[in-house]
Each structure stands twice: as C-alpha cells, then as structure tokens.
N, C-alpha and C positions, 0 to 999 in steps of 0.2 A: 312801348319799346323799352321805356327805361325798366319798368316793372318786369319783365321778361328776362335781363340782363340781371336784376339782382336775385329773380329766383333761380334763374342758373346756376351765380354764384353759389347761392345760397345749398342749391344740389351739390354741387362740385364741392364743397367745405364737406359736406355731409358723406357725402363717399368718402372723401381724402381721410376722412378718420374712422369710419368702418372699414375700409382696406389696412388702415394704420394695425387698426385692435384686432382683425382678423389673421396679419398678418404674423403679431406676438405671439397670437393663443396657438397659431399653427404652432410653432417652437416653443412655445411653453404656455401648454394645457391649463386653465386653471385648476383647482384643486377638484374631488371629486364631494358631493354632497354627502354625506352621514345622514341615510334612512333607517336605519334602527328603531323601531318603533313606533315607525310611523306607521297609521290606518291609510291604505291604499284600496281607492273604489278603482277597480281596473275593470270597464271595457270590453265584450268581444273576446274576452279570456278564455274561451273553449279552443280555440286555434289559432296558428298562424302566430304572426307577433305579439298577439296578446299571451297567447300561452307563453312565449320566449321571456314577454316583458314578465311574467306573472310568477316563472319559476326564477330568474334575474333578480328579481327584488325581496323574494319569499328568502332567499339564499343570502341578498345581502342584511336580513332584520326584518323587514316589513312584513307587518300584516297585513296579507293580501287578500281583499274580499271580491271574488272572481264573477262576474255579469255576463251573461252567455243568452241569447234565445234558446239557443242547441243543449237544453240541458245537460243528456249524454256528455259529450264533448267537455261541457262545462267542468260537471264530475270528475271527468279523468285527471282535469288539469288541477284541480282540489286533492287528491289523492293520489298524485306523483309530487303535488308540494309536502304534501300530511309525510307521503313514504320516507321523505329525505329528512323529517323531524321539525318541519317549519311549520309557520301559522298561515293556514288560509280555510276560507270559507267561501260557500257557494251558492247564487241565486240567482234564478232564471228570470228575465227581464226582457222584453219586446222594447227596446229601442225607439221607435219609433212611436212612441205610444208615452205619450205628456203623464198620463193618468198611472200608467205602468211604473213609469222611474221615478214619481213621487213616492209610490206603492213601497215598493223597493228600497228607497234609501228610508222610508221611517223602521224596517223592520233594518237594517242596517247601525240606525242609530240605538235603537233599542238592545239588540244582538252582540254589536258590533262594539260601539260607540261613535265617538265624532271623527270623521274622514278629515283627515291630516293631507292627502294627498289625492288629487282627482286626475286619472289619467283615461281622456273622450280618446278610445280606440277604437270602439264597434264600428263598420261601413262598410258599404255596400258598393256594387258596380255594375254594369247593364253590360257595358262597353258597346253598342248600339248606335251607328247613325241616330244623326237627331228626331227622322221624321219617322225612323223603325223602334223607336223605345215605347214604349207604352204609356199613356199618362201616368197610370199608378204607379210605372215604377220611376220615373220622373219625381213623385212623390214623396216617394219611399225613398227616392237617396237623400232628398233634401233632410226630410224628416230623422234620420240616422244620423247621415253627413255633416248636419248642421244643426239644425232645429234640436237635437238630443243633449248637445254641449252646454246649450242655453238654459234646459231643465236640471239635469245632474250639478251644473254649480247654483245655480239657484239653491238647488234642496243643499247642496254643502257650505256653501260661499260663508253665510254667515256664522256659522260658526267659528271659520276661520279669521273673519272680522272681529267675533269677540277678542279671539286672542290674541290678533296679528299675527300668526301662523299658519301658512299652507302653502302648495304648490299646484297649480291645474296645469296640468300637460294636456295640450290638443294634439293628436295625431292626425296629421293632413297629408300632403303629398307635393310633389314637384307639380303636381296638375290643377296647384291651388295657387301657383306663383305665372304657369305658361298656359296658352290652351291647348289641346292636344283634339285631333282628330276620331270622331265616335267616343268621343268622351262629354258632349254636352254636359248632361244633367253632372256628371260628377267632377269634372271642372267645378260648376258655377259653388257644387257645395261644398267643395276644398275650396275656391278663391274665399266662400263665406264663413270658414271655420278659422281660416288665417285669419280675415278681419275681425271676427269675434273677438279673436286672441288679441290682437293689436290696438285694438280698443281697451278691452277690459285691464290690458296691460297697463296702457298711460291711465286709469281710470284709479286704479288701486294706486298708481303713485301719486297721481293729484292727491288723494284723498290719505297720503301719508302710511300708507301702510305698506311698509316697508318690507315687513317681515312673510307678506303672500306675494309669492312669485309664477309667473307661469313662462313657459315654456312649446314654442311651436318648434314639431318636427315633418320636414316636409322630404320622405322619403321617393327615393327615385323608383322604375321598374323594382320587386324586390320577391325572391322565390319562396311564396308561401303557399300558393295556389291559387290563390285570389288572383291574379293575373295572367292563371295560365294561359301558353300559347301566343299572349304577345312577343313581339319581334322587334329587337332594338339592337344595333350595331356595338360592341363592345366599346369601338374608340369613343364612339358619341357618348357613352356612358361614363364613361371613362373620365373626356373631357369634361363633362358636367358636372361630376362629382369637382374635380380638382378646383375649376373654375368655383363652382359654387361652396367649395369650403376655401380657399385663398378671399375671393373676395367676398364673401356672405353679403352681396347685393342680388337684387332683384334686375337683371338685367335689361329686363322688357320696359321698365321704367325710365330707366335710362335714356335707354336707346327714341324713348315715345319723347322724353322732355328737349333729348336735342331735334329729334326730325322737326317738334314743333318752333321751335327755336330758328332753326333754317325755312321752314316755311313762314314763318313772321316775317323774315327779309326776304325771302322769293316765295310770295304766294303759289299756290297751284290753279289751274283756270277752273271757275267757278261753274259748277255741272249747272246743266239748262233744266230746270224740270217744267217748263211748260208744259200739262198734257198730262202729265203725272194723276196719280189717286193715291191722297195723302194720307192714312189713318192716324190720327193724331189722339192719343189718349193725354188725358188733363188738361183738356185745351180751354177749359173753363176759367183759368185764370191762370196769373205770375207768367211764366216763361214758354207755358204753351199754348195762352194767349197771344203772346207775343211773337210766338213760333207761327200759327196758325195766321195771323194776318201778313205775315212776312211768307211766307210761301204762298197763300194765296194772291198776292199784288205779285209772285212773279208767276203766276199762270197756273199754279196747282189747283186743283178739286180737293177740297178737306173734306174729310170724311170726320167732325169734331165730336171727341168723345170725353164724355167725363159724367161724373156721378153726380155732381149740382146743376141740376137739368136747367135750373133757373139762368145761372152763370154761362149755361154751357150755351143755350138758347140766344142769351145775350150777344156771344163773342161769333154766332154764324148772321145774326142781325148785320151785324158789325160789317162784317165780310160782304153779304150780300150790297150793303147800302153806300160799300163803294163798287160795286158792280163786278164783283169776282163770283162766283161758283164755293158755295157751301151745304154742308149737312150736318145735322147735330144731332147724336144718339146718344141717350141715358145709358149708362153701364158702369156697375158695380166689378171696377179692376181685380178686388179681392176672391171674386168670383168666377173658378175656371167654367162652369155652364153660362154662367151670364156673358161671359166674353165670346165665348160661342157662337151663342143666339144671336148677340149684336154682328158681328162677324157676318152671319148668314144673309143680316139683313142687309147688312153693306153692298154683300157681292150680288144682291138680287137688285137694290134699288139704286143702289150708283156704279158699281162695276170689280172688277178686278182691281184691287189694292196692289200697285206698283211701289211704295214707299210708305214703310211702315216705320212710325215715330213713338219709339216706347217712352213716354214720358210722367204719364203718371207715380206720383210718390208720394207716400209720407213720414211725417217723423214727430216723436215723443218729447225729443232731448231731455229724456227723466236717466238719472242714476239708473246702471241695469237692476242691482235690487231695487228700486222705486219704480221701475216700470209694469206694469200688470203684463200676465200672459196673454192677454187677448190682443194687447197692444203690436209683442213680440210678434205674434203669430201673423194678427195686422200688416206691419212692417214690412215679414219677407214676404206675404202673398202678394201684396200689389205692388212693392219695389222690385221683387226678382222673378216669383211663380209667376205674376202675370205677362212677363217677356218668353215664356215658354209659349204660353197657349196664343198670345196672338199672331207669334211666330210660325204656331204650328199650323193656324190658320190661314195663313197668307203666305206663306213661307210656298207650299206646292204648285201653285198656281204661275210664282215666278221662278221657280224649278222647269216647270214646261217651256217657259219663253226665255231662260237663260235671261232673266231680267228681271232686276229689283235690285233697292236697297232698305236693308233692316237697320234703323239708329237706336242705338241704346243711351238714353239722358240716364251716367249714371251720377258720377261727383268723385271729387277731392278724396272725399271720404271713402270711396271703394279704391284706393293706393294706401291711405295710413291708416292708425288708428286716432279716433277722437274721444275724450273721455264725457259721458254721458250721449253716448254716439253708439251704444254697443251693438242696437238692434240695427242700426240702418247703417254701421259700419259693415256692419255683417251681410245685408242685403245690398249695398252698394256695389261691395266684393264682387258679392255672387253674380251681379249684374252683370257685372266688370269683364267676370271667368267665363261667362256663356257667350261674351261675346267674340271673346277671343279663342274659345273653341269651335263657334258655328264659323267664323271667318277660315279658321285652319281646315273643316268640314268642305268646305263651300272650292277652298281651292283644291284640296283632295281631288275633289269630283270635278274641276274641272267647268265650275261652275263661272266664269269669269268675268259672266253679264249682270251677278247678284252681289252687291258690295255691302262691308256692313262697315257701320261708324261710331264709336264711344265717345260722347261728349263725358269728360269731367269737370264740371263747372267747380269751382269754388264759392265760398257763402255770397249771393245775390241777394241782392233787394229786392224785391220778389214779395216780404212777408210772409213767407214761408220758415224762412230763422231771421223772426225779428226777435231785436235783443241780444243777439251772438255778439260779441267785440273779438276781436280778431286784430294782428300785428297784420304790418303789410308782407313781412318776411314769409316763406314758406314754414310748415313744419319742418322737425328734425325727428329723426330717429330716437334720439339722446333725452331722454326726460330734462335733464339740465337745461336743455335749449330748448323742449317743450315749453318749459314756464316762462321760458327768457321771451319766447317769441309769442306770448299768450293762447297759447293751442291749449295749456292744462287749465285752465279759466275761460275758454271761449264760451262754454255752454251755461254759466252760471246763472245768466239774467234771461234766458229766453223764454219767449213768451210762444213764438210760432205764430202763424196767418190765423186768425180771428173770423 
C-alpha cells in the first residue's frame, strides 16, 4: 500500500511539471532549431509528409537525401527540391529490408557524407481487423514501422557519437500512444517506435551526450492519403489535439495508474477459471512457472509452453505431482510456424484454448550500438510478433463461443523509456499497443465474452534482470530525476538469468 501511494505521488509530481512546461511553451514557443547544413536521411520522401518534410527542410538549409521504395515518386520530390535551387538527392530503399538500409546509407556516406539528421518517416498500414490482415502484412508493418528505425540509426548513430551531434526524429502516430480499432498490427508498431524513442532518448543522456537529440512525433488522422476514407468527428479531433498539446501527457497512463490505485483499496471479484485451457508460453521458469502452478491449484489445464523442454518438462512434473492437470510443448516463441504447429497440437490433444497467457520474453540489456542485430531482431519476435500468431491461433475459436481471455505479460518498460532497454523497450511498447488495440477490436465487435489483460510488471526476481539496481521511486520523464531516481544506471551491472 505504502509503495502504491508514493508511486502515485511520484506520478502526480511528474505530471504537475509536464502540464507546468507544457503549459509555457503553449505561450512561448521555444526557439526554432537552425538546420543549415545539416545532412538529412529523410524517409518515405516520395509522398505525403515526407515530401512536405523533404521540401520544409530542403528550403530551410538542409541537405536532404530522400529514401523512397517508389522510385518514380521519390525522383519528383528530388527535382521539385533541385527546381527551387536547393540540395537534395535521391535513393530507392525497400524499408523493410535490414540488408537494403545498410546497402543504402554506405552509398550515402560515400555520396553523401555523415547524416547529421535522421528523420524514420516511411510506414505502412493495413487498416484490417486483426483476424483479416495477413501475416505478411502483419510483418511488413512491424518491419517498416519499427524494425527500420533500429537499422537506419544504427548505420548513422555513430557517427553522431563521434561528434556529439545529431537529431533522430521518429515519425509515429496518436496510434502509438492509444489503441485504435482495425488497427492491430500498426498500433503495436507505433506503440514500439515511441519506445524505441524513449529509450534511446534516456540512453544517449546517461551516456552524456548531450549534443544528439531525438525527437517523437505522434501525428493524429492527417490528409495525405495514407488514411484515406477514415472517419473521425471534427470535435474529437479537435479535442485531442488541444488536450494533447496543453497537456503533452499520455492520458491512457494516467487514467490505468489511478484505476489501479482504486483497485488496491477496493479489489474487483477474482474471475473463477476452474475448467479453463490455459496456454502458457515461458512457463519453464521465473514468472511463468510461477504463473503455471498458481492457475493450475486453482482448476485450470495448462497447456506449458517454452523452448527449454528440460525446464519446461520439469514445471508440468511439478503440476502433475500435486494432482492438477498439465501439458508441456517445446516451442521456439521466435518462430511464427513453430507457434503454429504447436498450436495445432494443442487444440487436437487437450482442446480449445479458452485463456491465453503471452508470456514468453527476453532481453539483452547491452547498449543499443553493443547489441548485435540478431539480438534486436530476437527481442521483437518473441516479445511482441509472437503475441500476434498465438492470438491469431486461438483468438477464432473464442470469437465463436464469445469466450476468452488473451493476457499480455508485458512490463514497466513498454510505458517509459530505459536506457540499455532499447530493443525490449521497443518490444514491450509494441506488446503494450496490441493489446490495447485488440481490446478496442474486441469491443467494436461486440465481442464482450473475450476480455484481454496487460500485466506491466516492474524488475522481479525472477533472474531474468539479475544485477538491475533500481530506486524504489518510479521513473520520471525528466532525465534530472532519471539519475536521481537510478533508472539512468539501472542496467549497468546486469547480468540476466543464466
């Protein structure tokens, strides 16, 4: 209880001076940035806001080196900067493609020189019910949406280290901060581009450098075409905007810290799941062990899933030998057919999955330059992609009976940023974004027998982040009260589960 009450405070401080600073800069703007000569990699620059942003910066100084798939398109915005007597250059770049944007920023650097300014604009959108999107394109927005930010400052970042100069601008959206309805897949990878940002943010301040700054912009509905045909009420836009430039909070946070705050003091009555079929991923140790014996003693069937068949075999022993009902299946999280297959086996050998427990995860805690790409890539698949595919597996079944619940184990870390957190900041997020777009989904449709549930744990004992030290205070927004409250040194000594 006590702990509960100072992280309130601790919230309430934190607002009361983001309202403070948001409320000055309404009345007086800070000053505007002097890009003059700056090398700007922009982006998705063949249309829409990219082109806006591309001819904007071309006009104010910058040279602007335009990133397009659409070469066509790309070209024109190249040679409407060139017409007006400005500097820009032009390369066709697949987004989505790790191998392509390395490709690309060396002939860049060579060409070019060193990018001064990195602004992730390209993305995509399905706009798609969750169970009508395609895998691939499920893929492909993450891959754009998210997964692309991570390579483009990669290939620039350091540079900017040498000098201590630069800026990365992430272009995200309102739909990376709320969930929104047939928005699945691009929710989760706006919620994971915000974290990206928000990480990497505190990251480069721990680490002192002062002089790279980045910058999230998270734009509402906005008429480029990319949105055509959606439908949104003037006033609601209206208000969102005002609200959301007065108070420059995250509303949905707020609003989640006090419900849980009042449910501390008045519980809600504890759902029965006697009878239930539980799929449990990472139930081979830490919290889904622990998860997996605690719904089993109250009547559920676990369905225990995890990649250390040894562990995993263990924790259904466990179960059985206090006379409860278990199953244990090997499966590679990071793998959309291996989740599949096991799936398949699920629903033929123990039944319909009524309750499905995304819990598998893992994490690095390396510096994002000191983390390897396969790590990254690691990270989002079985922290965030693999809540897609078990969803989409088990998700129809209780679509028919108006009955289920989907939990999503995401953490702390999918609300702020953490510094040496970049990649499972970022996969946190996105866990975070899908689940709060299937729930907005779910009640659309009128679905009101299928409930879903975000756990945000903060750092556990577990072994999972051994070595983490950690203040008892919450984070802060505020770098100054990052350090104060040990969140810019949490990650220094970690060692992780062994």
């Amino acid at each position: 209880m006590g702990f509960v009450v100072i992280e309130l405070l601790g919230l309430v401080g934190t607002v009361v001076l983001l309202i403070l600073k948001s409320f000055v800069q309404f009345f007086i703007p800070p000053s505007r940035k002097d890009i003059t000569g700056e090398i700007m990699f922009l982006t998705g620059a063949g249309s829409g806001l990219g082109r806006l942003m591309a001819l904007k910066f071309a006009r104010l100084g910058a040279t602007v080196v335009c990133v397009d798939i659409n070469e066509t398109s790309n070209d024109e915005t190249v040679q409407q900067i060139k017409s007006e007597g400005f500097k820009a250059y032009g390369y066709k770049c697949d987004c989505s493609s790790r191998e392509d944007i390395y490709r690309v920023a060396e002939l860049v650097k060579k060409q070019v020189g060193d990018v001064t300014m990195l602004i992730n604009n390209a993305g995509i959108v399905s706009g798609k019910k969750f169970l009508e999107t395609e895998d691939w394109m499920i893929q492909k927005s993450m891959d754009i949406n998210t997964m692309a930010h991570f390579w483009t400052t990669k290939a620039f970042l350091p540079s900017m280290m040498e000098k201590n100069h630069g800026h990365i601008v992430t272009i995200a959206s309102t739909a990376g901060l709320f969930g929104v309805c047939g928005l699945c897949d691009y929710c989760a990878s706006k919620f994971g581009a915000v974290g990206f940002d928000e990480s990497l943010n505190m990251e480069l301040v721990a680490l002192q450098k002062d002089g790279i700054h980045t910058t999230v912009v998270c734009p509402f509905f906005i008429n480029t075409g990319m949105f055509d045909g959606v439908k949104s009420s003037t006033f609601s836009t209206a208000i969102f905007h005002t609200m959301a430039r007065f108070f420059g909070v995250n509303s949905t946070i707020c609003s989640k810290v006090i419900r849980s705050f009042a449910e501390t003091i008045f519980p809600p009555p504890r759902k029965n799941i006697s009878g239930e079929i539980v799929f449990l991923t990472g139930a081979g140790s830490g919290l889904g062990r622990l998860m997996a014996l605690k719904f089993a003693k109250l009547g559920a069937t676990i369905a225990c899933v995890d990649i250390n068949q040894s562990a995993n075999e263990g924790v259904v022993r466990e179960i059985k030998s206090l006379g409860f009902n278990a199953h244990g299946f090997k499966c590679d999280c990071s793998s959309r057919e291996e989740i599949y297959r096991v799936a398949e086996l699920v629903k033929k050998q123990v039944g319909d999955v009524t309750m499905l427990i995304n819990n598998a995860g893992i994490v690095s805690g390396k510096k994002f330059l000191e983390t390897e790409d396969w790590m990254i890539q690691k990270t989002m698949e079985v922290n965030t992609m693999a809540h897609f595919w078990t969803t989409k597996a088990f998700l129809p079944s209780m679509m028919v009976k108006n009955y289920g619940h989907v939990v999503t184990i995401a953490s702390s870390a999918g609300f702020f940023g953490v510094p040496g957190l970049c990649d499972y900041c970022a996969s946190k997020f996105g866990a975070a974004g899908f689940d709060e777009s299937l729930n907005m989904e779910l009640g659309a449709l009128k679905k009101d027998g299928i409930n879903t549930t975000v756990v945000c744990p903060y750092f556990m004992n577990t072994g999972m982040f051994e070595g983490v030290k950690t203040s008892i205070l919450p984070t802060s927004t505020y770098h100054a009260m990052g350090d104060f409250f040990g969140i810019n040194s949490s990650m220094d000594e970690f060692k992780g589960r062994t």
